[in-house]
C-alpha positions as MATLAB code, in Angstrom:
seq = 'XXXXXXXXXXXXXXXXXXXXXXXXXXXXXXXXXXXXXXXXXXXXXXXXXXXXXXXXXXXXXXXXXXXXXXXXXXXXXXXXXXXXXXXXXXXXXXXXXXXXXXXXXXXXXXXXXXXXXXXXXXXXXXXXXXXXXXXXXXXXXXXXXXXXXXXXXXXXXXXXXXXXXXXXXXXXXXXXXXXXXXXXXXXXXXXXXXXXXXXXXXXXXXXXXXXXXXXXXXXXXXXXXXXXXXXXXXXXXXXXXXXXXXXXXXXXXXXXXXXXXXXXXXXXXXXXX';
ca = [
     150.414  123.524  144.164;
     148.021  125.707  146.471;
     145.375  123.035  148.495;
     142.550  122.954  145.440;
     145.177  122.155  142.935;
     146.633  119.457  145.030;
     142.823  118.267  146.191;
     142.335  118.122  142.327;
     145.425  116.123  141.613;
     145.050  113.809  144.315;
     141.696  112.651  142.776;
     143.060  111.809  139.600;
     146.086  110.314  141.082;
     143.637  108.105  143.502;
     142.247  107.167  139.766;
     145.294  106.099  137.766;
     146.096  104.101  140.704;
     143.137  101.976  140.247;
     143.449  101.973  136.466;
     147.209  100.579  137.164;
     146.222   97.559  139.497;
     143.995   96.191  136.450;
     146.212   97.155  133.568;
     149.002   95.444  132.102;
     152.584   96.904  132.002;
     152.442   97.893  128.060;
     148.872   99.595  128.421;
     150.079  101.506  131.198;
     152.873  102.815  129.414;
     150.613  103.496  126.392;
     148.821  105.814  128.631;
     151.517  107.562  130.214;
     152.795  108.112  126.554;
     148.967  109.985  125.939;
     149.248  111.839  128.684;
     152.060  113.401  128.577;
     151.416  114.034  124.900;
     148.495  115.580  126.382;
     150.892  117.712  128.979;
     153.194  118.701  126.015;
     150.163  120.709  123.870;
     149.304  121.991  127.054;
     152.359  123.740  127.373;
     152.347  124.557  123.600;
     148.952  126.472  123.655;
     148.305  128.465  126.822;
     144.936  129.484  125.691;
     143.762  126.220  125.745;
     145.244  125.736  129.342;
     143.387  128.431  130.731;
     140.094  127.272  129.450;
     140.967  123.943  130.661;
     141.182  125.478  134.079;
     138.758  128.621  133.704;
     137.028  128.386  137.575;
     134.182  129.984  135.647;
     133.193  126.938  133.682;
     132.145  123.895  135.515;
     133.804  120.905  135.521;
     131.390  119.155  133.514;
     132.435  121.330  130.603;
     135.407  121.813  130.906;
     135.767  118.008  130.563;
     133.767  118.418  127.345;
     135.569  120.534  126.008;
     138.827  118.517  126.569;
     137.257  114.970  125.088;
     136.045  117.095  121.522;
     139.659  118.634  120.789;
     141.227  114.891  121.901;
     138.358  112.198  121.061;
     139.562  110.277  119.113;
     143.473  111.050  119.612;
     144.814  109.655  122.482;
     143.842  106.499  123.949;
     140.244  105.745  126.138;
     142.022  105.499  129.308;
     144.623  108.636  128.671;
     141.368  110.818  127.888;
     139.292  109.547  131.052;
     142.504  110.629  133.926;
     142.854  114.163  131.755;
     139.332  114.242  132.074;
     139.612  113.593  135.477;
     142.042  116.370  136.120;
     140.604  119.087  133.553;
     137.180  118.627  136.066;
     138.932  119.618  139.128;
     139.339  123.008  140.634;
     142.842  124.548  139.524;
     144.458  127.925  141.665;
     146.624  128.624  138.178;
     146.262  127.134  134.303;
     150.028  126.566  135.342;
     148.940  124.040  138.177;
     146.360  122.198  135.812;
     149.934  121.721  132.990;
     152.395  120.717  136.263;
     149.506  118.291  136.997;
     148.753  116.924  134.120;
     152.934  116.212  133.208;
     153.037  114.483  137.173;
     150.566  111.897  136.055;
     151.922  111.127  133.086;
     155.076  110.582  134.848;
     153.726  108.727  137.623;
     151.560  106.637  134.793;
     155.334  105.817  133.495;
     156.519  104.612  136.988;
     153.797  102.931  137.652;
     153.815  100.976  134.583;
     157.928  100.621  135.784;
     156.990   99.077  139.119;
     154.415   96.609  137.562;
     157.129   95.048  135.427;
     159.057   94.789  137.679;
     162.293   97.728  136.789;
     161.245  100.591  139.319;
     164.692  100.163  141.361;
     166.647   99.892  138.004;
     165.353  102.904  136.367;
     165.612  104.989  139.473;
     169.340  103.480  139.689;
     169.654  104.822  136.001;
     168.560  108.489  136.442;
     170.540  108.909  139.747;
     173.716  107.458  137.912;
     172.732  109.187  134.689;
     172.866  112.507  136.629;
     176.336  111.583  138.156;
     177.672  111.178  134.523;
     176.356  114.647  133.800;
     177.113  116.449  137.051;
     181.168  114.803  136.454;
     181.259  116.445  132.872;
     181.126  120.230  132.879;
     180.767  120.358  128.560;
     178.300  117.380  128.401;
     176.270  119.286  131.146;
     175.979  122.485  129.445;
     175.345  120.492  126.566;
     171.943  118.968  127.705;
     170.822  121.812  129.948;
     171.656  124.973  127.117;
     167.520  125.669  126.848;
     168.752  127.712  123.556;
     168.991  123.941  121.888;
     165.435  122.571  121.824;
     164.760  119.580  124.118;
     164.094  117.220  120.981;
     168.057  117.911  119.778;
     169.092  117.502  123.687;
     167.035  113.697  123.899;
     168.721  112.598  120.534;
     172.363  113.435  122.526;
     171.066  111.980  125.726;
     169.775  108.936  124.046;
     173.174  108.174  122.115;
     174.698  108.195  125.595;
     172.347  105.756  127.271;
     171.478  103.406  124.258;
     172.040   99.615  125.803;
     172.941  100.826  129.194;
     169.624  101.666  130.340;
     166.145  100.716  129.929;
     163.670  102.727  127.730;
     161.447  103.813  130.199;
     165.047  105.421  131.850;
     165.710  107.154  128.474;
     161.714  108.571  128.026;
     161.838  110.115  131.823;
     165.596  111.811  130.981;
     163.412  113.583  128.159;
     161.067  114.766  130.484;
     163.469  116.079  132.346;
     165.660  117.853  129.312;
     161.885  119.446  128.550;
     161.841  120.794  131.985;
     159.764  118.631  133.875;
     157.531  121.289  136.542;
     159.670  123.911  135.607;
     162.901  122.814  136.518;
     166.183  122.760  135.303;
     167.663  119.797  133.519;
     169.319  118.748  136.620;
     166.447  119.719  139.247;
     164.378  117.664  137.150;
     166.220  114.233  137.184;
     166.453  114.516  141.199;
     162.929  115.010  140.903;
     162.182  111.841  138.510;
     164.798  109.852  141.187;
     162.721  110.940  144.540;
     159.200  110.548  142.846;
     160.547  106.653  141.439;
     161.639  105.791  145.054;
     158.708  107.334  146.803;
     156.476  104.914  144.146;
     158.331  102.162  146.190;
     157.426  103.666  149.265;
     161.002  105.178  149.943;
     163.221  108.057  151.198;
     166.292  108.971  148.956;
     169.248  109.642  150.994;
     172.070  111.720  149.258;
     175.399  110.408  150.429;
     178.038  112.505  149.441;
     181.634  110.761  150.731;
     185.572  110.951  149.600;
     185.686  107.387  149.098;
     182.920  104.860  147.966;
     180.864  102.594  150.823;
     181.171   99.310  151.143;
     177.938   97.398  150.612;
     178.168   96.560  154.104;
     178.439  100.171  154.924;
     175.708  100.916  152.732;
     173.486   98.904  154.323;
     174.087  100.150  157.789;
     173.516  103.444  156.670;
     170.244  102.977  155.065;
     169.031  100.724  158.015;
     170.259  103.441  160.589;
     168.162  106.259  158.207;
     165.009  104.105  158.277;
     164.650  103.791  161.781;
     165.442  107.754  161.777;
     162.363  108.245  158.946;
     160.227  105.424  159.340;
     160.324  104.230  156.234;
     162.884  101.837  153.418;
     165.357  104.472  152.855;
     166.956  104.091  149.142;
     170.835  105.144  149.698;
     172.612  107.510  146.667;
     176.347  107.760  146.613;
     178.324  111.020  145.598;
     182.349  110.011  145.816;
     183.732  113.382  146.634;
     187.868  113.440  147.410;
     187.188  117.311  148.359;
     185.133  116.423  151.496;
     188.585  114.474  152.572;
     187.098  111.797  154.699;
     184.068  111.330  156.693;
     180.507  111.961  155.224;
     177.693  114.721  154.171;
     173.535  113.153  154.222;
     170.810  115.180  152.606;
     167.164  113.736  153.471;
     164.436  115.684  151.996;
     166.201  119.462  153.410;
     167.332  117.761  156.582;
     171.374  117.817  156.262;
     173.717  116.205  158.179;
     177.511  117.468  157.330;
     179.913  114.936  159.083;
     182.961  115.797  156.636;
     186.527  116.579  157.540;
     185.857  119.139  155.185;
     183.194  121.148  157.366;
     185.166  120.716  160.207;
     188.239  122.123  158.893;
     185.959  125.180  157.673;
     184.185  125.373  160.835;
     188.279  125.630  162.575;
     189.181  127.951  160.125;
     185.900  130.308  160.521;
     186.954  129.855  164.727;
     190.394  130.933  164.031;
     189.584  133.551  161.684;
     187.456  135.561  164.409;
     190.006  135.049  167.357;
];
């Protein structure tokens, strides 16, 4: 987002944040549910996106217009942080639909962390997205964009029903509809950083040839917070390629400690001699 877009956002983040602290779990998730319903005729009708975000209008009515085609349709609270957004000042009608699908996401987190599943349902997506990445015919399966998304969720659903929790299942929809833009698989890292930053936390990508002890794991993450300054949540990748040692992605800071890479690196050395 270019700086009004985010300015804009940030105020109607700043607002479901206060909505959150006073709502119960179930509301909250009510709301999320509006919003991105909300987000999802956005994207359907780009006519109405553009006058949602038409710098010629002021805000004022721009967030009339909004409440007279939803009044009515989605919840009190849903309408009010639209509202909230649709008022801002967007760079792109593209910025005010990314915006608009973020909070409905975040709504769902939120509503995740207040009862209590945040770490869970980021554990889900991360592993859900290990199942996919390890099965070249179930990932073409859920990211072909000829198949709509709805056909996608029912296959993603049958393949998560009891060993995951709803809200888990709802956000790998978002994703399979392309959450910001992104691919199927760009979207679920997404959902997994933007679940562990609710909790105040780094991801760390781990990928290694053998899986870490929980001992190990710890260390790691301890030795990563004092490196970031902050609770670093740990995400294994077992590898046998990478042949021993270990590769950590932070954010697009990468450090390749593999047996692997140094083999390359001899062979590159050799290779020039």
């Amino acid at each position: 987002m270019q700086a009004a877009s985010r300015e804009s956002y940030k105020i109607a983040a700043e607002r479901l944040d206060a909505y959150v602290r006073g709502a119960e779990p179930s509301a909250v998730a009510t709301t999320a549910d509006d919003i991105l319903s909300v987000a999802a005729l956005l994207r359907r009708e780009p006519r109405l996106r553009r006058a949602l975000s038409d710098p010629a209008r002021s805000g004022e009515d721009r967030s009339a217009l909004l409440t007279g085609i939803l009044g009515g349709k989605v919840g009190a609270d849903a309408l009010e942080l639209v509202a909230a957004l649709v008022s801002g000042r967007w760079s792109a009608p593209s910025e005010l639909l990314d915006a608009t699908e973020r909070l409905g996401v975040e709504a769902l987190l939120a509503g995740a962390d207040k009862s209590g599943e945040l770490g869970e349902v980021e554990d889900e997506l991360f592993r859900f997205g290990q199942v996919v990445a390890g099965s070249p015919q179930l990932s073409n399966a859920l990211s072909d964009a000829m198949v709509p998304a709805k056909q996608r969720a029912t296959l993603a659903d049958q393949l998560l029903a009891g060993k995951a929790r709803p809200v888990t299942g709802y956000l790998v929809g978002v994703a399979l509809a392309g959450f910001g833009g992104r691919s199927f698989t760009g979207a679920l890292t997404r959902l997994v950083e933007l679940a562990a930053d609710r909790r105040d936390r780094q991801v760390a990508y781990v990928t290694v040839a053998a899986p870490l002890s929980e001992e190990e794991e710890r260390r790691l993450g301890a030795s990563l917070s004092a490196i970031y300054g902050r609770e670093v949540s740990v995400k294994q990748t077992v590898n046998p390629e990478v042949l021993g040692g270990a590769s950590v992605r932070v954010g697009s800071d990468l450090y390749d400690g593999t047996v692997l890479r140094r083999l390359n690196e001899t062979r590159n050395a050799l290779a020039k001699r």
